[in-house]
C-alpha positions in Angstrom: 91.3 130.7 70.3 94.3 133.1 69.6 97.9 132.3 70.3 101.1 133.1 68.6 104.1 131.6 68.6 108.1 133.1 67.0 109.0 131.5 63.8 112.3 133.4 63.3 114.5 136.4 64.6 117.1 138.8 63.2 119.4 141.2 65.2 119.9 144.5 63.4 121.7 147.9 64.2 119.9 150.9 63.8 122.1 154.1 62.9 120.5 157.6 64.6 122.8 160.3 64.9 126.1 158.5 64.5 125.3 155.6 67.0 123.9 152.2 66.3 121.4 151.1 69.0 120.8 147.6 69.5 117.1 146.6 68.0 115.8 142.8 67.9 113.5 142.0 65.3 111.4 138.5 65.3 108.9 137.1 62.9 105.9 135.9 64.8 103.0 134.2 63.8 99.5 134.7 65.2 96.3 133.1 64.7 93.0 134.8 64.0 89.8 133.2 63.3 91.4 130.0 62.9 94.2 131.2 60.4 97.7 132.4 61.1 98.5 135.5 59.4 102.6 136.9 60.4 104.2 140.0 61.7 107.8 141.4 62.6 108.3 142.3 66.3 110.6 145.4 66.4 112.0 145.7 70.3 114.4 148.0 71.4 117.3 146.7 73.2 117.1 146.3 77.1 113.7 146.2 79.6 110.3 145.9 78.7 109.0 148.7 76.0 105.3 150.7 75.1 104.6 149.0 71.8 102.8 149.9 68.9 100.7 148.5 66.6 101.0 149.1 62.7 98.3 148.2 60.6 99.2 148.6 56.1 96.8 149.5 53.5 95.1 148.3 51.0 97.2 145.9 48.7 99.8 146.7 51.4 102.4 144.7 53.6 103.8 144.7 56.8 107.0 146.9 55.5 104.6 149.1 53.9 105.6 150.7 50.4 109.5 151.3 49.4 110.8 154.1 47.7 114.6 155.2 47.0 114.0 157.5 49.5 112.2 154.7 52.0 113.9 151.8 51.1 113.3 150.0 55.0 109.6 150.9 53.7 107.2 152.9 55.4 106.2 150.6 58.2 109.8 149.0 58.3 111.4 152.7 58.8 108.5 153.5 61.2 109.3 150.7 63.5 113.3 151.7 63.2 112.3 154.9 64.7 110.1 154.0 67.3 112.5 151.5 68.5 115.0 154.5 68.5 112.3 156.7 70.7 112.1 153.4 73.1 109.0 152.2 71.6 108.8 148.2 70.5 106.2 147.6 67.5 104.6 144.6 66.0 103.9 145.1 62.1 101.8 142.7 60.5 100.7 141.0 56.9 96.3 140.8 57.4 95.4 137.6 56.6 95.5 137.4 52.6 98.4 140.3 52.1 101.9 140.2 52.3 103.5 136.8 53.4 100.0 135.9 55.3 98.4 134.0 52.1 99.1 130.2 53.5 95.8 130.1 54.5 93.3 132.8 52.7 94.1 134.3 49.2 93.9 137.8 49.1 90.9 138.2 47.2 89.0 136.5 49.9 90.7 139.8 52.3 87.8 141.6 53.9 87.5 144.4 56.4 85.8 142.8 59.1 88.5 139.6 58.8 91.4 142.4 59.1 89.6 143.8 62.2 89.6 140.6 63.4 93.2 140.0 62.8 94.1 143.4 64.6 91.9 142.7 67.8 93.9 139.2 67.4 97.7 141.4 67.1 96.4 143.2 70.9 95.5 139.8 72.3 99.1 139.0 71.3 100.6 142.1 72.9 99.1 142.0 76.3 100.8 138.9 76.7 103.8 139.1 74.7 107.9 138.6 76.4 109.6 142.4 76.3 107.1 144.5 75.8 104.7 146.6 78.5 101.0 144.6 77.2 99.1 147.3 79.0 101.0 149.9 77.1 99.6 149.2 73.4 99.0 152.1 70.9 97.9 151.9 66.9 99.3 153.2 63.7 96.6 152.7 60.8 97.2 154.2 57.1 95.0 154.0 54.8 92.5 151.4 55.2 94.5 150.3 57.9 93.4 153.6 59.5 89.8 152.2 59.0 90.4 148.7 60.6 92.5 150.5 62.8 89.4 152.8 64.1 87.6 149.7 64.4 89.8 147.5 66.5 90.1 150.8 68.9 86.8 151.0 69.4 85.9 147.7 70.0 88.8 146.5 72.4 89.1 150.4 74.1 92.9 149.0 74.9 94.9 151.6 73.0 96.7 154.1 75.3 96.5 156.3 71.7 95.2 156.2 67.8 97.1 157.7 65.1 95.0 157.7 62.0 97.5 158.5 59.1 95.5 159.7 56.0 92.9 157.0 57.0 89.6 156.0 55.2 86.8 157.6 56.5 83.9 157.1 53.9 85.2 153.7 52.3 82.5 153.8 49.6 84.0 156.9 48.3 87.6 156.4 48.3 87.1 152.5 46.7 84.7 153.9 44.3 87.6 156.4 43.5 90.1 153.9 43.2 87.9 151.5 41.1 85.6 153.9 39.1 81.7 153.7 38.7 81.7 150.4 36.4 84.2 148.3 38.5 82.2 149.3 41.8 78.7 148.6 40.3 80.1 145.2 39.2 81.6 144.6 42.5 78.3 145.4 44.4 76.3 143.4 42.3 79.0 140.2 42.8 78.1 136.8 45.6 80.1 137.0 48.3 82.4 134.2 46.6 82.3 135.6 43.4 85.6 136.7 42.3 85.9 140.1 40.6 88.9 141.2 38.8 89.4 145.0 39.2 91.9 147.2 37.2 93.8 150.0 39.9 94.8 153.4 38.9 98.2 152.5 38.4 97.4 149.9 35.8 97.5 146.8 37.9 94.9 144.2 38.0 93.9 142.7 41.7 91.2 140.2 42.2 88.4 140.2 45.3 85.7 138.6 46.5 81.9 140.4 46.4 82.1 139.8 50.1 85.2 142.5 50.2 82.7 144.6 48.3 79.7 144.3 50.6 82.5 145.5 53.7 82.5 148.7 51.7 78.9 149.2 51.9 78.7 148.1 55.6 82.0 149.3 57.1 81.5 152.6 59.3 84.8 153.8 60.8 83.5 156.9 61.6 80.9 155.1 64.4 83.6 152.8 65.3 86.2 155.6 66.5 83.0 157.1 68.5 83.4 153.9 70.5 87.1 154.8 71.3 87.5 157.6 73.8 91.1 157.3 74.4 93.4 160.0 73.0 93.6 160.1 68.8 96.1 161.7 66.4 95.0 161.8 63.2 97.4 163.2 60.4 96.2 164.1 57.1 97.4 165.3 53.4 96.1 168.3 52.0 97.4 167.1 48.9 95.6 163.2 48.8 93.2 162.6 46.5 92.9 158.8 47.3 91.1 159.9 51.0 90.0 163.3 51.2 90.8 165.9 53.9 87.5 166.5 54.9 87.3 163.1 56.2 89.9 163.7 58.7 87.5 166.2 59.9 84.8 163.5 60.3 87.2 161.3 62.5 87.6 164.6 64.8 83.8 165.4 64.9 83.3 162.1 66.2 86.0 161.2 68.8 84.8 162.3 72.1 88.7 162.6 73.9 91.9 163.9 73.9 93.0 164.3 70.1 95.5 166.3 67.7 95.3 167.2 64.6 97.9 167.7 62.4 97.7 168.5 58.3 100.8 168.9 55.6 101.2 169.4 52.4 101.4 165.7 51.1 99.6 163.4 48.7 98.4 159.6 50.0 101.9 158.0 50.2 103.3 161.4 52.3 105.7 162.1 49.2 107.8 159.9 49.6 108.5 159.1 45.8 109.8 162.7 45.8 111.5 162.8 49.6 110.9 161.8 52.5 110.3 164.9 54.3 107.2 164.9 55.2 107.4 160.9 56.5 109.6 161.9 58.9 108.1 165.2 60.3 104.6 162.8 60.5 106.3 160.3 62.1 107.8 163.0 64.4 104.5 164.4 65.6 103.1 161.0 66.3 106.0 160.0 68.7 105.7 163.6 70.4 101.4 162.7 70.7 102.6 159.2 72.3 105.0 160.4 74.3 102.9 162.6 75.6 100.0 160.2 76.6 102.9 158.8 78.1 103.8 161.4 80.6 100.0 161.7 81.7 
């Protein structure tokens, strides 16, 4: 059984164009397959919103990754400008990330338990105070835009998708990140056999062989062919983490509405050099909702 419940809330103000608008942000915590994992609940002031759902990467968090030029974070500067375009947002930690490790460490994290935990987050919003529960959209980057392909597929709830520079062919972008050797040793692992893997950027993360044996099985490409609601999928020319071609895949097999829309960015959007290209991204996603909206 799913349910939630609010462990905390904040007011904050938001400053757009030389106004502050009122935004509320609450912590809430949900259950999901017998676990609680947690998320913020971004709502802008006054009636009942369209709410989105964001769903973080891979060794991500709810905020998402913060730069000098992103200090809110991705996600947490996302969800101030959706609030700002009228759009309320939940933001979560997957079971095993972020501040959602009470109950499952995060080498234990798998795909299918963070699908899991995003059909959980809609179950939340159809029924959640202040927000329009049969006006739900997604945000996935990353492997959140896997898990994010799945969870639209197999709920078909989504009024729209946007897939930011999402994994398309998970056994080549992890065998990327980990290299031939970690991967084989990964592959060969028991499901609760812990692996300790070495990232790119020289930090060492453990996970389960059952992680390894979502890689082999995981299929976002046949889960968005499930979804035929209307898809934005946004992708770096520049990322070498998921390649632009698989964009293209998403496209190929998403029979609906859909927009695509490419810029010159690497995996993070640039954001350790600007944060240009965030916003412009983040632009052209309100615009798609906004225009599912109007429909």
């Amino acid at each position: 059984m799913r349910s939630a419940n609010v462990i905390g809330s904040a007011c904050i103000a938001l400053m757009t164009s030389g106004m502050a608008l009122a935004d509320v942000e609450e912590v809430v915590s949900i259950s999901s397959g017998g676990q609680d994992f947690l998320g913020t609940m971004s709502r802008p002031d006054g009636d009942a919103s369209p709410v989105v759902l964001l769903m973080h990467g891979f060794t991500g968090k709810r905020d998402e990754l913060a730069t000098k030029h992103v200090p809110a974070g991705v996600f947490g500067h996302t969800a101030s400008r959706l609030a700002d375009a009228g759009y309320a947002s939940l933001r979560i930690d997957f079971r095993g990330s972020g501040e959602s490790t009470a109950d499952l460490e995060f080498a234990e994290t798998t795909f299918e338990g963070q699908i899991q935990d995003g059909l959980a987050a809609i179950d939340y919003l159809k029924t959640a105070e202040n927000v329009q529960g049969d006006e739900i959209y997604i945000i996935g980057w990353s492997q959140g835009g896997l898990v994010a392909s799945a969870v639209a597929g197999r709920s078909d709830t989504p009024v729209a998708v946007a897939l930011w520079n999402a994994v398309s062919d998970p056994q080549k972008t992890f065998g990327t990140l980990f290299g031939a050797e970690q991967m084989a040793e990964g592959m060969q692992a028991q499901p609760e056999q812990t692996v300790t893997v070495t990232l790119p950027w020289d930090v060492d993360i453990q996970l389960n062989g059952s992680f390894f044996d979502g890689i082999e099985a995981a299929n976002p490409i046949a889960e968005i062919a499930s979804y035929s609601g209307p898809l934005f999928v946004a992708q770096g020319s520049a990322d070498t983490v998921v390649y632009p071609e698989g964009a293209q895949s998403f496209l190929e097999a998403h029979d609906g509405p859909e927009t695509f829309w490419q810029y010159d960015m690497d995996h993070v959007f640039n954001i350790f050099t600007n944060g240009e290209a965030l916003e412009q991204m983040i632009d052209q996603t309100i615009i798609f909702f906004e225009a599912q909206n109007s429909n």
